[in-house]
ZAGURO-724589 format. One line per field, with one value per residue (C-alpha): residue in one letter; residue number from 1; y, z, x. Coordinates in Angstrom, 1 decimal, padded with zeros to 4 digits. Layout:
<sites>
rest (a:...);
nr (NUM:...);
Y (Y:...);
Z (Z:...);
X (X:...);
</sites>
This chain:
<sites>
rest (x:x:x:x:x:x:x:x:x:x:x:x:x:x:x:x:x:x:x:x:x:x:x:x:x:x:x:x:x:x:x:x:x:x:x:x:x:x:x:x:x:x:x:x:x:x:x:x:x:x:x:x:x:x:x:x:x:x:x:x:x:x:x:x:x:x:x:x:x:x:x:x:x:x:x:x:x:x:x:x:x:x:x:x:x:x:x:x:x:x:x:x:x:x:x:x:x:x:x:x:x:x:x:x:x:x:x:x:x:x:x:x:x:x:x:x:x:x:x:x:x:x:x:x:x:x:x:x:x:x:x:x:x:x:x:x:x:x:x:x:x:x);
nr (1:2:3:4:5:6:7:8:9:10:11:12:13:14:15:16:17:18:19:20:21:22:23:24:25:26:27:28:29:30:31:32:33:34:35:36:37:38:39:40:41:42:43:44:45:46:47:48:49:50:51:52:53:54:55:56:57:58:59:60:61:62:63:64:65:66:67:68:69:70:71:72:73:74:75:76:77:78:79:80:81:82:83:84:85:86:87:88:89:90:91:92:93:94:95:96:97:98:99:100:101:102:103:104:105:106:107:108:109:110:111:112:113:114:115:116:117:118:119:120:121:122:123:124:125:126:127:128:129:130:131:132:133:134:135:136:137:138:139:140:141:142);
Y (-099.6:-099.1:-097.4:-094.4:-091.2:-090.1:-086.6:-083.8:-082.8:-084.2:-082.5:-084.9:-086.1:-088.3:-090.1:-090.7:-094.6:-093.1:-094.2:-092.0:-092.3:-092.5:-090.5:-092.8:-091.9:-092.4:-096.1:-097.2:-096.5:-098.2:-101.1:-103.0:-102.3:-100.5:-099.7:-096.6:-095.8:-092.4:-089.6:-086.7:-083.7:-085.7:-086.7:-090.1:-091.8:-094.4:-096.6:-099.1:-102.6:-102.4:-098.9:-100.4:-102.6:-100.2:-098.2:-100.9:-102.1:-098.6:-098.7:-102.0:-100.3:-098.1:-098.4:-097.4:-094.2:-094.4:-097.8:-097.6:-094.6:-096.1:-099.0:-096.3:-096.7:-100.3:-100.9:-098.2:-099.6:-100.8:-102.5:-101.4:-102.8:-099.9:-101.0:-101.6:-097.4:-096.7:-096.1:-096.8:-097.4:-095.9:-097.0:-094.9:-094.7:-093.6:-090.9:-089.6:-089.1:-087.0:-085.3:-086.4:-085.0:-084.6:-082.8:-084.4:-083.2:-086.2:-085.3:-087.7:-086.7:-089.0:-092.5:-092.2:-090.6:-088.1:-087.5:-084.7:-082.9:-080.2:-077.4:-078.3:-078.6:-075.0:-073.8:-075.7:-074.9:-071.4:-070.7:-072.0:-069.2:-068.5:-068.5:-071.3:-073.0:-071.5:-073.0:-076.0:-076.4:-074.9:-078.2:-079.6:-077.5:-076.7);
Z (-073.8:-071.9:-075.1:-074.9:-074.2:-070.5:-070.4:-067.0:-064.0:-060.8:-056.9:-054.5:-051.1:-049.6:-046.3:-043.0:-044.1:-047.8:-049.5:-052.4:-054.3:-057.8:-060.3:-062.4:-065.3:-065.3:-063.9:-066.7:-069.0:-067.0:-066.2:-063.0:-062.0:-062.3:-062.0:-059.8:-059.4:-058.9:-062.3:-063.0:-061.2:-057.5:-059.1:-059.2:-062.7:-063.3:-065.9:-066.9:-067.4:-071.3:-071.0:-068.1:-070.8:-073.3:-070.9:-069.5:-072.9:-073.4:-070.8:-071.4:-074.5:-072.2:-071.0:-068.8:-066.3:-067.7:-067.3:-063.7:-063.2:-065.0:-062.3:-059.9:-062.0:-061.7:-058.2:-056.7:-058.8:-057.2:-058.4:-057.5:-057.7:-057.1:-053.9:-053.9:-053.3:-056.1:-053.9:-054.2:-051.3:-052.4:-050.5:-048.0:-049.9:-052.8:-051.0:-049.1:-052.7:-054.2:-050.8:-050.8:-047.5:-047.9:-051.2:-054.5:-057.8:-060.5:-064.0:-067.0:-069.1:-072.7:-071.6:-068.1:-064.8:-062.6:-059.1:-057.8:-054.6:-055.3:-053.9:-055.9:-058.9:-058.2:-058.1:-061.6:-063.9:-062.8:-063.4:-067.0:-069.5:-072.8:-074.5:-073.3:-074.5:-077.8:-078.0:-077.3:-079.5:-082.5:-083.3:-084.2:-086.5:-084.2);
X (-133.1:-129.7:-128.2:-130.9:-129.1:-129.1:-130.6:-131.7:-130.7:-132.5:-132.0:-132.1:-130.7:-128.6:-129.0:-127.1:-126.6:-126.0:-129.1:-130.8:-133.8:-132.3:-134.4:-136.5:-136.4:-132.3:-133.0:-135.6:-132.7:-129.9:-131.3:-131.6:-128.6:-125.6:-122.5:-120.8:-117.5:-115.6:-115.6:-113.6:-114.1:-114.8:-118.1:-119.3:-120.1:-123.2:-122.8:-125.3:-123.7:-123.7:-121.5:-119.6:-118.5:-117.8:-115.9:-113.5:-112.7:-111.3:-109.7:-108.1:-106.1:-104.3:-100.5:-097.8:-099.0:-102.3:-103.1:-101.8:-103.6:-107.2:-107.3:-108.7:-111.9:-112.2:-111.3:-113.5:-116.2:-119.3:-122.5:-125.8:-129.1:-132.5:-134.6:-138.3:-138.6:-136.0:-132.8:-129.3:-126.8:-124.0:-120.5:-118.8:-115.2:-117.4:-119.8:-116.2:-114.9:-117.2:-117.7:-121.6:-123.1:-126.7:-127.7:-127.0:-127.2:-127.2:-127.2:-127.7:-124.8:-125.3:-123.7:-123.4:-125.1:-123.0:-124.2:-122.8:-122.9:-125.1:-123.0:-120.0:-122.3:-123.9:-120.0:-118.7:-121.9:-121.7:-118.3:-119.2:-119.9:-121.8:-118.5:-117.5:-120.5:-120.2:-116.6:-117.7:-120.3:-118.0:-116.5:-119.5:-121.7:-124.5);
</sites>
């Protein structure tokens, strides 16, 4: 089930000792647990084990600058495991990274989750226009 697409957006909110409820429907398709480390953008990225996999192996083919600069991935990574009310703890180094105060935004994005805090999330997806998305699409005969 882990190689489902990852599809939505879901608002939620992040507490003082930096546990979220992580939407369901996202965890039934990652598994029992997972894998988050820091993204692009100062998100954070949620793999599921199997794309973990995928996604290191990539990253194993890379040299020089971009190999040194493709540890960050690994080393920040952290597995997770859902509690009994569907939360995650997510880490302190991780949660300062992506700037994760109190509202979150986590999108399922194909292969991998992206939580997001929801302010910084409002900002990016608005400055994204309908040309934009029309160039985007072009490449691939939509």
């Amino acid at each position: 089930m882990a190689s489902a697409s990852l599809m939505g957006t879901y608002e939620h909110t992040i507490d003082a000792k930096g546990r979220m409820a992580f939407p369901t429907k996202l965890r039934e398709r990652l598994g029992l647990s997972f894998i988050v480390t820091i993204g692009l953008d100062n998100c954070l990225y949620v793999f599921s084990e199997e794309e973990w996999e995928n996604f290191t192996e990539k990253l194993r083919t890379l040299t020089g600058e971009k190999a040194k600069s493709a540890k960050l991935f690994i080393v920040r990574a952290c597995p997770v495991e859902p509690d009994k009310q569907g939360r995650i703890l997510i880490p302190q180094n991780l949660r300062e990274y992506a700037g994760l105060t109190k509202d979150v935004t986590v999108l399922g994005v194909i292969n991998r989750a992206e939580i997001w805090d929801s302010a910084r999330f409002n900002e990016m997806s608005g400055a994204i226009s309908e040309e934009m998305l029309s160039d985007a699409l072009a490449d691939i005969a939509f």
